[in-house]
C-alpha positions as CSV (number, residue, x, y, z in Angstrom):
1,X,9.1,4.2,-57.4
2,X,11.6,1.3,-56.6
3,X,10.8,-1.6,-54.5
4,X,13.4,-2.6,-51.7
5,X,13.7,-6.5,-50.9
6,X,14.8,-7.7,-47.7
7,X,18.1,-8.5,-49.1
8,X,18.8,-4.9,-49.6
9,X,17.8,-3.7,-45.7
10,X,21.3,-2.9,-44.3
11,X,21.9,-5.2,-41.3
12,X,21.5,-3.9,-37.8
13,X,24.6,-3.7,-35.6
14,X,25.0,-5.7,-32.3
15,X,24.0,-3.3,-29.6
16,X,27.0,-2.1,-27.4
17,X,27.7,-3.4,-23.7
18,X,25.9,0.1,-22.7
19,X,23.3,-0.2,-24.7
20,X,22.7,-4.1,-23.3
21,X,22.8,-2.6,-19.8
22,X,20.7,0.0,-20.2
23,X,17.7,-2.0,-21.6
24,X,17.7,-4.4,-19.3
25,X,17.6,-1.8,-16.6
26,X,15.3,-0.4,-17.9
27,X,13.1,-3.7,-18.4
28,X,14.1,-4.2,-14.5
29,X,12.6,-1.0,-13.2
30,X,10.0,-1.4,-15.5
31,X,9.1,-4.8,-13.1
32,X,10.2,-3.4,-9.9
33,X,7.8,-0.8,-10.1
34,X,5.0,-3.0,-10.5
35,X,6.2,-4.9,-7.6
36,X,6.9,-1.8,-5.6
37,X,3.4,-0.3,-6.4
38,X,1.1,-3.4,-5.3
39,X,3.1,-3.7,-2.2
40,X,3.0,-0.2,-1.3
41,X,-0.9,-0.7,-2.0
42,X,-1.2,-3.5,0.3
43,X,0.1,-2.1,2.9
44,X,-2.1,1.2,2.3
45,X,-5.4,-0.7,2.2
46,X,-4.5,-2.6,5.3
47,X,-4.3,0.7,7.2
48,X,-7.3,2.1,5.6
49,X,-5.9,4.3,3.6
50,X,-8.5,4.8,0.6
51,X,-6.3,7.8,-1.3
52,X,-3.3,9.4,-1.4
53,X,-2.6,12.7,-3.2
54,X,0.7,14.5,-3.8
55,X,1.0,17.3,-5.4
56,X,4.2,19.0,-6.9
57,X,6.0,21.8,-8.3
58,X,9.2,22.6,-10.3
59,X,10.7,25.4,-12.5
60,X,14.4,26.6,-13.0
61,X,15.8,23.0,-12.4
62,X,14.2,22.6,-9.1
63,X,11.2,20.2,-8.6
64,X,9.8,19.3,-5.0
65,X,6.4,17.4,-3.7
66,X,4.7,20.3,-2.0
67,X,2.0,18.3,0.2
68,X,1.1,14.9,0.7
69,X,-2.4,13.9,1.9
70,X,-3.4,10.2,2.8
71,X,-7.2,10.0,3.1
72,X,-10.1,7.0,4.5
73,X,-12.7,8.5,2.3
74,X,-12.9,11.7,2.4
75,X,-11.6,12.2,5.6
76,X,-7.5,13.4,5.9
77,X,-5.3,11.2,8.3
78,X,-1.9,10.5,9.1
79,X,0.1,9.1,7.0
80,X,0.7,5.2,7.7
81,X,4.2,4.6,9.7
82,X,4.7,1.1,8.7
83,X,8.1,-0.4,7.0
84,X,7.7,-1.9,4.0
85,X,10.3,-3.8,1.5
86,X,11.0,-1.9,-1.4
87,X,13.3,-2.5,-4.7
88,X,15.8,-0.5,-6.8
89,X,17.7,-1.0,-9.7
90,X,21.4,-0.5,-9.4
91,X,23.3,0.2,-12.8
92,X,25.0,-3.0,-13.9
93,X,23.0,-5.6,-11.9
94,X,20.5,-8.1,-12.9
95,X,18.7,-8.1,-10.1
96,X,17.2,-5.2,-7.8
97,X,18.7,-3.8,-4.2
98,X,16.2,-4.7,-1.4
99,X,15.3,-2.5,2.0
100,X,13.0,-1.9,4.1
101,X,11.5,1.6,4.3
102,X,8.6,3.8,5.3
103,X,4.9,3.9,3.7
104,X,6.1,7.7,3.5
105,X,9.1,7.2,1.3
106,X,8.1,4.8,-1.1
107,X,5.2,7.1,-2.0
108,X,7.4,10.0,-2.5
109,X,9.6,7.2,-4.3
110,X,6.8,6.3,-6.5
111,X,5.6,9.7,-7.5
112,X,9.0,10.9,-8.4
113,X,9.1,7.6,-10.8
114,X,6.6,7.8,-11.8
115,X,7.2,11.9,-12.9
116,X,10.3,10.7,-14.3
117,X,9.4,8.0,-16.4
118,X,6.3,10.1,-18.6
119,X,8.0,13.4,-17.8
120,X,11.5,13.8,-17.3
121,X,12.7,17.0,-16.5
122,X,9.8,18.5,-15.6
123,X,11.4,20.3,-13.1
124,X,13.6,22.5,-15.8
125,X,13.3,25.8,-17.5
126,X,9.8,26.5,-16.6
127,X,8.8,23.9,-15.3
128,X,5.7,22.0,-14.5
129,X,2.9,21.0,-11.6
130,X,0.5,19.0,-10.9
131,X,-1.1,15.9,-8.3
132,X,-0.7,11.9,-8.6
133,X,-3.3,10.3,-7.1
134,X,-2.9,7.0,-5.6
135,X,-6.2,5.4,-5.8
136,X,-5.8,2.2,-3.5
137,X,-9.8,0.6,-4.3
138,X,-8.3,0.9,-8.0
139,X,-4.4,0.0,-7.3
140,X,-4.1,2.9,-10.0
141,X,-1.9,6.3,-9.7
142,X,-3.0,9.1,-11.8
143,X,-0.3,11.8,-12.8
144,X,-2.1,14.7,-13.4
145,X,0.3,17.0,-15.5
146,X,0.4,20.3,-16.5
147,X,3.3,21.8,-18.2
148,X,4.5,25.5,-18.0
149,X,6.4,27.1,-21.2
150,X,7.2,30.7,-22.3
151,X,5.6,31.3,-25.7
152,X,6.8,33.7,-28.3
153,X,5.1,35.1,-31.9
154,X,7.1,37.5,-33.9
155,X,5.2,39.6,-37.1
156,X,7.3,41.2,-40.1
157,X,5.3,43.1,-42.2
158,X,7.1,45.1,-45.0
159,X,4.2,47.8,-47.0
């Protein structure tokens, strides 16, 4: 067994422009989804809005939400029409694009995100489903995932 010293690690090469951008984008949505999130549940709990729960569906590089339900305990009511600011990233900049839109898109905004950031391309091949929760007493959203795959076992036997 032979021991390795630091002097022998091969030194890292400087990350590419890309590579530069890319990570701090990626740091920046990071943050602006934090700050998107706690608005969006601000404006939520000052309707009333206790819950919200989405669920979706995607297979052969499709994905759509297929219902969206806003609840005040457990009864259902209409979604919230307030405008609320909301951030994006935008390739290149350092800081995020600004505008004001409804409670309805920047939940759909969120759960795509959010779908996209633990499961990207879950829309593909065959696809997945599931519900996010937005749980506004806990400011949490809970992506409830379940994937879809076509399974295959092959036997040889030779007598």
């Amino acid at each position: 067994m032979s021991e390795t010293s630091d002097t022998d690690a091969k030194p890292i090469p400087p990350l590419s422009e890309w590579e530069m951008l890319s990570a701090l984008r990626i740091q920046l949505e990071v943050e602006i989804f934090q700050t998107n999130k706690v608005t969006l549940f601000s404006a939520l709990e000052r309707a009333g809005v206790t819950k919200i729960v989405i669920t979706f569906d995607g297979y052969g590089d499709s994905g759509q939400i297929e219902d969206v339900q806003a609840k005040a305990g457990d009864d259902d009511i209409t979604m919230p029409n307030a405008m609320i600011e909301f951030a994006t990233t935008v390739w290149g900049q350092p800081e995020p694009e600004r505008s004001s839109v409804t409670v309805a898109t920047a939940v759909e905004s969120l759960t795509y995100d959010a779908l996209e950031r633990t499961h990207g391309g879950w829309e593909n091949n065959d696809g997945a489903y599931g519900a996010i929760i937005f749980d506004v007493a806990d400011y949490s959203i809970t992506l409830d995932y379940n994937e879809r795959y076509t399974a295959s076992e092959n036997y040889t036997h030779s007598f």
